[in-house]
Residue, then its C-alpha position, 0 to 999 in steps of 0.5 A: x717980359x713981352x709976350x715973344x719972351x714967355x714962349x720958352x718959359x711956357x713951353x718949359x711949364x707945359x713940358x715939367x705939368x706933363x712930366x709930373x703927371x706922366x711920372x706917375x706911370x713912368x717914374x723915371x721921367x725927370x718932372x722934379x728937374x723940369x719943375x726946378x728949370x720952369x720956376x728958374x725960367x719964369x722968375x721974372x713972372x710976377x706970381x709964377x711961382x705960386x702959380x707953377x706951384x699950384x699947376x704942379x700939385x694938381x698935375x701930380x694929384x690927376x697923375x695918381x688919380x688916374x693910375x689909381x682907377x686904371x689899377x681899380x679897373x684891372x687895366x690890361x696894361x697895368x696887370x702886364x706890368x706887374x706880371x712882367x716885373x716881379x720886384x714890383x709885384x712884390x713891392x706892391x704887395x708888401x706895401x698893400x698891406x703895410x697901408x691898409x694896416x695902419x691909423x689914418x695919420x700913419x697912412x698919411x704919412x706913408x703917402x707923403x713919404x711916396x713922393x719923396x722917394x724913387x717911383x713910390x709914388x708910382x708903387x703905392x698908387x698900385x698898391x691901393x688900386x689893388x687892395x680894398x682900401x678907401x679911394x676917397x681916403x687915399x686921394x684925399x691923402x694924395x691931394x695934400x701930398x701932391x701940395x706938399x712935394x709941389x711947395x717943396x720943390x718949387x720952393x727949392x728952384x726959387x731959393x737957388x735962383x736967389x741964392x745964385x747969380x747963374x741959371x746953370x748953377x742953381x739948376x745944378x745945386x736944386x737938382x744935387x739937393x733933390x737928389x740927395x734928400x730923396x736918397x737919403x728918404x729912400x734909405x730911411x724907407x729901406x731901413x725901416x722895412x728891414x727893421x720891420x721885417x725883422x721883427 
């Protein structure tokens, strides 16, 4: 591939980094498409993927660290939100002290899960900026989050692109299947929550 044709595959890469690291504060950004479509447009790169995957985890990993000390700081801005959005507030709340409450292996966990549902990430980064817990541990458990959703949803754009023989078809079936494994996470958060407030 010549260098005139890797300016739309850049550009696309440059757009899905910053998305992922704007999703943090804006959880309605599509970063999760933007990444399917950059790994479909760079397959003919030798090593984009690995690259793209690495590019993303770390643009995901700086989206929370900096969310987190604005939330640690008490930024202005970050405060107004959660005053003007109470459901937030109450979410972050809830999640507080479900996460300082629990072994290191289940708080592990509740951050992985995070990125995998509908602005978790974006609540629990609140959540742990507005509490006493451990930044070092949180973003320890952030970095590996941050791997684990890049591998998985370049993974998922890789796979398609091999598995079908058009762009538009596989952005199709990697964005359906992101969608459906994030609502499904999402409601087997929103069970569990029920079933702990229950007892």
């Amino acid at each position: 591939m010549d260098a005139a044709a890797l300016v739309g595959p850049v550009w696309i890469c440059v757009l899905a980094l910053f998305a992922v690291l704007g999703d943090a504060f804006l959880p309605f950004l599509p970063s999760g498409t933007l990444v399917i479509l950059a790994v479909l447009n760079t397959t003919e790169v030798d090593g984009a993927p690995l690259l793209l995957g690495a590019g993303v985890a770390v643009a995901s990993f700086l989206g929370d660290y900096v969310l987190l000390n604005l939330a640690r700081r008490g930024s202005p801005r970050v405060q107004r939100r959660l005053d003007d959005r109470p459901e937030l507030a109450a979410s972050v709340e809830r999640l507080q002290h479900y996460f300082t409450g629990q072994t290191s292996r289940t708080a592990a966990a509740v951050v992985i899960v995070a990125r995998f549902v509908p602005a978790g990430r974006t609540v629990l980064d609140l959540a742990v900026g507005h509490s006493s817990s451990s930044s070092r541990r949180f973003l320890r458990m952030s970095a590996l989050a941050a791997l684990i959703w890049a591998s998985y949803i370049v993974s998922l754009g890789w796979l398609n692109s091999h598995w079908f023989n058009t762009e538009w078809l596989s952005l199709v079936v990697s964005c359906v299947a992101a969608t459906t494994i994030s609502t499904a996470v999402a409601r087997v958060v929103r069970r569990r929550r029920r079933e702990l407030a229950l007892t």
